[in-house]
C-alpha positions, 0 to 999 in steps of 0.5 A, spaced: 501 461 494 499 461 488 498 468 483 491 468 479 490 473 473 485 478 472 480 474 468 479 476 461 481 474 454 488 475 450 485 481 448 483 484 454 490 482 456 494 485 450 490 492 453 492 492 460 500 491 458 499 497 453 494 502 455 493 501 463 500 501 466 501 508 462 494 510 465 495 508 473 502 511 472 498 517 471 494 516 477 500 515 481 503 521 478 497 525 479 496 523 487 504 524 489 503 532 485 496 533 489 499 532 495 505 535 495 501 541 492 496 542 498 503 540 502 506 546 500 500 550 500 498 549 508 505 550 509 505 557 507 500 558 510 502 556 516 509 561 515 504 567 513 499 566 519 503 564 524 510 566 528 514 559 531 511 556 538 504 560 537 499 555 537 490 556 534 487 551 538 482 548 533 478 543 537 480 545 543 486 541 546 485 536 541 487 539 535 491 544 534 495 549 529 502 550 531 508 552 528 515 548 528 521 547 525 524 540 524 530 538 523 530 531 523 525 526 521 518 525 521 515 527 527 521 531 529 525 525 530 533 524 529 534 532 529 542 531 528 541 528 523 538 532 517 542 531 511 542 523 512 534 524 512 535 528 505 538 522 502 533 517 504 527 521 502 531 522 495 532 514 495 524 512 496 521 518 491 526 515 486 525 508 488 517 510 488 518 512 481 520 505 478 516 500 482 511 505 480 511 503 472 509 495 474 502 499 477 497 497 474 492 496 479 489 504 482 489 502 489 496 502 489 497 507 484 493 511 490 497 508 495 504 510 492 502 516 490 501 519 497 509 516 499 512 519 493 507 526 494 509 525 502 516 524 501 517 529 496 514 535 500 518 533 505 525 533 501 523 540 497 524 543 505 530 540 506 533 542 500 531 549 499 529 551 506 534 554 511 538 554 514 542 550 508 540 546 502 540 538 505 539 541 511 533 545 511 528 545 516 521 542 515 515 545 517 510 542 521 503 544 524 498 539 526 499 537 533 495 532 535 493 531 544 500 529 545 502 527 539 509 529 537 507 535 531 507 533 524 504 536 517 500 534 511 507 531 508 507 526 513 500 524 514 499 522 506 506 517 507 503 514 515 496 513 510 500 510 504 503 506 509 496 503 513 494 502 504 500 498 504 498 493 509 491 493 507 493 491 499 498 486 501 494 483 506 488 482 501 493 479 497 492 483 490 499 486 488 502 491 483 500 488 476 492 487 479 492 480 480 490 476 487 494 471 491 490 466 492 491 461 498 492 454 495 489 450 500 483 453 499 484 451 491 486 444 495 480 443 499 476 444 494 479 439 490 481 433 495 473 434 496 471 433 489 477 427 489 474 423 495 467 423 493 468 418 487 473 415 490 468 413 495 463 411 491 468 407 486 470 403 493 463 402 495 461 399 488 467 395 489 464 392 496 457 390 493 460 387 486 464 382 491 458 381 495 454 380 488 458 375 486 460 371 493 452 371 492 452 367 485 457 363 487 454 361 494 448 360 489 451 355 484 454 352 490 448 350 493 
């Protein structure tokens, strides 16, 4: 595999390292706030208008409100575990944090943000909710058919995850530029090369021809 800059002069080049870095770093602050943001909102909501265990059903049985404390991970998985939770969502929001100053493409200045903004507003309810810091409860409220309950925090990580894939299978990475693979540079090129082979061979075989007819010629 070989990486393909974005196209553009020096100049432009000169300006995507001074300028849009700093810009996309925005970006991907600006999402991971607005997620937490709503996260936070919803969750209030929910502790204010609902008691634990009752439910509002929204579209029927396939979308409910619902109230419940995890204290594991997400989907309410690894309940006995919550301080280890703690610490591995305070590693990806400060991991996120770094890898997000190479950005310089949107969609992944997107992408990142809702992990980092997912992750964080989770982090915040272990940290400050009860029953302890690091071991804080997280509030969750959307419940889907059978689907274990889950909340906004949740959803923005699964759709930074699901963007993850799709970037990195469309081949376009951190700094915007694109993979491309090179056997498609290869065909193109071993198309271009065999032509003129061929007919440097084919002019081969008609000047011998040419010639064993000049010397049948004096021959005769």
């Amino acid at each position: 595999m070989t990486e393909v800059e974005p196209s553009g002069d020096s100049n432009t080049t000169t300006t995507d390292n001074t300028g849009v870095r700093p810009r996309r770093y925005l970006l991907l602050l600006l999402v991971a706030f607005a997620a937490i943001g709503v996260d936070l909102l919803t969750k209030e909501w929910v502790l204010s208008a609902f008691s634990e265990g009752e439910r509002l059903d929204v579209i029927g049985s396939i979308l409910q409100f619902t109230l419940v404390f995890n204290t594991g991970a997400a989907f309410s998985m690894g309940t006995d575990f919550t301080w280890v939770f703690t610490c591995i969502a305070s590693l990806v929001v400060l991991t996120i944090g770094y890898i997000g100053l190479r950005v310089r493409n949107g969609w992944w200045a997107v992408t990142l943000g809702l992990m980092m903004g997912g992750a964080a507003g989770n982090l915040l309810d272990r940290l400050f909710r009860d029953p302890a810091p690091f071991h804080g409860a997280v509030v969750d409220f959307i419940s889907v058919g059978n689907f274990p309950v889950f909340n906004i925090a949740d959803s923005c990580v699964v759709v930074g995850a699901v963007l993850v894939v799709v970037l990195t299978f469309r081949g376009l990475n951190l700094d915007g530029s694109v993979v491309v693979d090179e056997r498609e540079e290869d065909g193109g090129g071993a198309a271009g090369a065999d032509g003129p082979g061929e007919q440097d061979g084919g002019g081969d075989v008609n000047s011998g021809t040419g010639e064993d007819d000049v010397r049948g010629g004096r021959g005769q």
